[in-house]
N, C-alpha and C positions, 0 to 999 in steps of 0.2 A: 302855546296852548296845546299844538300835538304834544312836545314833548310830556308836558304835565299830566296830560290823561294816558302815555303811556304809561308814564311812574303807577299812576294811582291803578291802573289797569293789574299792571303788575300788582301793587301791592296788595290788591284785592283779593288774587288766585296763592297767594302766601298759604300754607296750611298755616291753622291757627294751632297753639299751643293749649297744654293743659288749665293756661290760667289766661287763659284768653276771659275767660268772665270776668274775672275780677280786675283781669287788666281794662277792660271796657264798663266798669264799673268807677275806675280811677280814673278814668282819660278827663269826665268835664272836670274834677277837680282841678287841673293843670291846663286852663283853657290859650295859655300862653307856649304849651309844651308842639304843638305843629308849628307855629311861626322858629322856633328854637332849633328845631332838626332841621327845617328849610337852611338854617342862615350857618347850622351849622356843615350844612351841606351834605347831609343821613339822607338815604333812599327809604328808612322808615319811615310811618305814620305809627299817632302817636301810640296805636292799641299794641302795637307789633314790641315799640320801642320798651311799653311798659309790660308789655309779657317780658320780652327777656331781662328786663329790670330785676323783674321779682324772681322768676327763676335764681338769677344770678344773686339773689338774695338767699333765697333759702340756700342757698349750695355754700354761701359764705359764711353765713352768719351759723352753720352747721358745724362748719371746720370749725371755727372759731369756738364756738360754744365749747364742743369735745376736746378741743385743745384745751381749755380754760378750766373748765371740769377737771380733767385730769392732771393738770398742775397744783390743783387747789384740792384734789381728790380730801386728803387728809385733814387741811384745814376745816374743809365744809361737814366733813363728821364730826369733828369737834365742836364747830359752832353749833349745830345741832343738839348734841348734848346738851350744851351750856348759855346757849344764846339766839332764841327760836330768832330773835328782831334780825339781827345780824346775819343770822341766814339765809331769812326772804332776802336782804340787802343782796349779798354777794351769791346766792344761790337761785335764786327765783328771778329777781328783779331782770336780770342779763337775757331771759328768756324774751323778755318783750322789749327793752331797750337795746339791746345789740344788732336786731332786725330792724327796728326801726331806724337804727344812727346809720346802719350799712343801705336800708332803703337810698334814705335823703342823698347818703354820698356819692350812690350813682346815681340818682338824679342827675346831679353835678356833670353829669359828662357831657352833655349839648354843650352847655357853656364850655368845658374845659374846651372843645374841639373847637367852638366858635371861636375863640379866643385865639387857641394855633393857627387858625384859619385865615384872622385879623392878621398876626404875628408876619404868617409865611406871606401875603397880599402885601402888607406895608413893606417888606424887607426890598419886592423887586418894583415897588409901583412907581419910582423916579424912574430906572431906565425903561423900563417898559412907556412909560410916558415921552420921556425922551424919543422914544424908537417912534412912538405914534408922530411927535410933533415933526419929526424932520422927514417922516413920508409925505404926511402932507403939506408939506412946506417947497418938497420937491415935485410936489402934483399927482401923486399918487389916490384912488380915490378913498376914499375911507372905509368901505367894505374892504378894499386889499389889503387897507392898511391895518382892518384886523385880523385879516387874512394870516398879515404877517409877525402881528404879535400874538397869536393864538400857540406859537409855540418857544420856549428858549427862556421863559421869566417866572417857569416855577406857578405856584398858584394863580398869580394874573393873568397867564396866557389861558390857565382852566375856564377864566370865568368869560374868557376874549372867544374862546371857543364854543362854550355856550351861544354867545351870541351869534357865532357865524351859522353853528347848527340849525338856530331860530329863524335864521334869516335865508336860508337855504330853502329851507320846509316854509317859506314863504309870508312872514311874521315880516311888518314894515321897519326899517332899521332902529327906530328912533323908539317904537315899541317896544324892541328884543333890549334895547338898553335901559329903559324903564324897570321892565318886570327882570332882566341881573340886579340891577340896584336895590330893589326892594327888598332881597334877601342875601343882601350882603353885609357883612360885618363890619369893613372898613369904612373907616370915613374919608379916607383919602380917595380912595378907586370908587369911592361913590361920588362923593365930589369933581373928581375929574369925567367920570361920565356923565354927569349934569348935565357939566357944562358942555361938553361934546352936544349933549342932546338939544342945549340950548341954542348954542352953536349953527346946527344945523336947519332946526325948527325958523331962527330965525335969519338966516343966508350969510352969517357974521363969516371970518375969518377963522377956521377950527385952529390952524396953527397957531398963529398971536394968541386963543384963548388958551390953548393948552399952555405955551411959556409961561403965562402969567400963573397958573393954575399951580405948574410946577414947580415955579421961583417959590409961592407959598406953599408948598405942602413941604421943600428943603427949608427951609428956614422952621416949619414948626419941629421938624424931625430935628434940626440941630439944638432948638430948644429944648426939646425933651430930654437929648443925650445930655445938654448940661442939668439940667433938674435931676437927673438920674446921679452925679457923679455930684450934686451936693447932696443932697439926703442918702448918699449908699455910704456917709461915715457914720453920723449918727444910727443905722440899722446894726449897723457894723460892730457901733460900740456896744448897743444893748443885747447884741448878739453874743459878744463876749462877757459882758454881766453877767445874762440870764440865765446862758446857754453852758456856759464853762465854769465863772467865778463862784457866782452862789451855790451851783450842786457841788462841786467839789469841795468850798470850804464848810457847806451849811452842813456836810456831810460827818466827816472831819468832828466839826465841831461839836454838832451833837453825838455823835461816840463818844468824842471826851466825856464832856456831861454825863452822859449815861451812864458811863466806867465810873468816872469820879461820884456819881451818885448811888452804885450799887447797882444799875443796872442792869449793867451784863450787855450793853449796846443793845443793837437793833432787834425786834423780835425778825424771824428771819424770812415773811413775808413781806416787811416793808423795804427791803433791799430793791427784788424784781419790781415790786412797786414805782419805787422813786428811779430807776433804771427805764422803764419805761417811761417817763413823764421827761424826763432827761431826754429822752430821745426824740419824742415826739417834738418838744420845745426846740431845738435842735432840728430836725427835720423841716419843722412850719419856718424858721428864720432861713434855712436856706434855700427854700421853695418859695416866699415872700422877694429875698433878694435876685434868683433868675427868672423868677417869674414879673418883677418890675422891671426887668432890664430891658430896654429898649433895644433892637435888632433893625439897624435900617443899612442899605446899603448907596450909602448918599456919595 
């Protein structure tokens, strides 16, 4: 609890920003956005988070505009002339949807961080369990024995340390592991401090509970690596479809077409076009495949 009202102590003497209004204008909207920074482990609250949000909006969705503008410079005078509809489309329209697609996708960043957060915890949370189980197996008490995983395991010892911090500043053990769990991502390192907790609360054996704890948390981690390595063919293949097959031949093929029809091929906006969409397709299939891959170190 000290620690917590340091944080908030702190975040309180923050200078606020130019769009501190409108960021605390935003905040009830996202009544789930403080639980999200907690778990993603941000020293922000949420008014702070969504000031730099927005800022970090306008400054992008700026570039992007003025970039996009000046690619299009020519285009957009022509539609003009000849095509008022088509111009709101590609001229006006990007003013209020480019800022808002760039809003939501930082958004997205609690979660993405959560997420690595979960990644880097599951990757050490066997041996780190290992290491707990056989201190206290050899009599060690369980304060040292977080003592001593508090360093060496990468994310888990951050969160092992937390606790000991808590527990120094005078916070009951069994408390300090409640409120880590609470805003933890993993379900593995929460699960095993459970049962720690349970463990303890009720005079049981921590060791035996830890082995059990960690015989199942290896067994689901080997499940996963095999689910991962049947569904990464099928990603695999429609990655190759979508991603390679159909741009390049649909490409192809319609120039033929178009030649053979008099065309004259692509008019020479829908090149950059379909180059971008190529890409992104492409980008999302191989951000999809590292981002399902499973990382444990069993």
């Amino acid at each position: 609890m000290v620690l917590k009202e340091r944080m908030e102590a702190k975040a309180a003497q923050r200078k606020k920003g130019p769009l501190s209004p409108a960021a605390e204008m935003l905040a009830p909207q996202f009544p789930d956005m403080k639980r999200k920074l907690r778990m993603a482990d941000m020293d922000d609250n949420p008014v702070d988070f969504l000031d730099r949000t927005l800022t970090a909006t306008l400054l992008i969705s700026a570039g992007l505009l003025v970039l996009g503008y000046a690619l299009l410079a020519e285009r957009l005078a022509d539609l003009l002339k000849k095509d008022i509809l088509m111009f709101i489309i590609f001229g006006v329209a990007p003013l209020v949807v480019v800022p808002v697609v760039v809003f939501f996708y930082l958004l997205l960043y609690p979660e993405a961080a959560m997420m690595r957060r979960q990644r880097e915890m599951d990757y050490e949370i066997v041996f780190a369990g290992r290491h707990i189980a056989i201190a206290m197996r050899s009599g060690m008490p369980l304060f040292d024995t977080f003592v001593g995983a508090s360093s060496g395991y990468g994310a888990v010892s951050r969160e092992f340390s937390k606790m000991v911090d808590q527990v120094v500043l005078g916070v009951p053990l069994t408390q300090a592991i409640r409120e880590v769990v609470q805003y933890n991502p993993s379900k593995y390192f929460s699960r095993m401090l459970i049962q720690i907790a349970n463990a303890v609360s009720s005079g049981a054996d921590v060791g035996s509970s830890m082995e059990t704890v960690l015989d199942q948390i290896s067994k689901e981690q080997l499940i996963s690596l095999k689910e991962y390595s049947q569904k990464l063919t099928p990603v695999v293949m429609f990655y190759m479809v979508f991603g390679i097959i159909i741009p390049t031949l649909g490409i192809v093929l319609t120039t033929v077409i178009l030649s053979a029809m008099g065309g004259g091929g692509f008019p020479p906006i829908i090149l950059p076009i379909v180059f971008v969409i190529v890409a992104l397709v492409q980008f999302l299939f191989l951000g999809l495949i590292e981002s399902s891959r499973p990382k444990y170190l069993i």
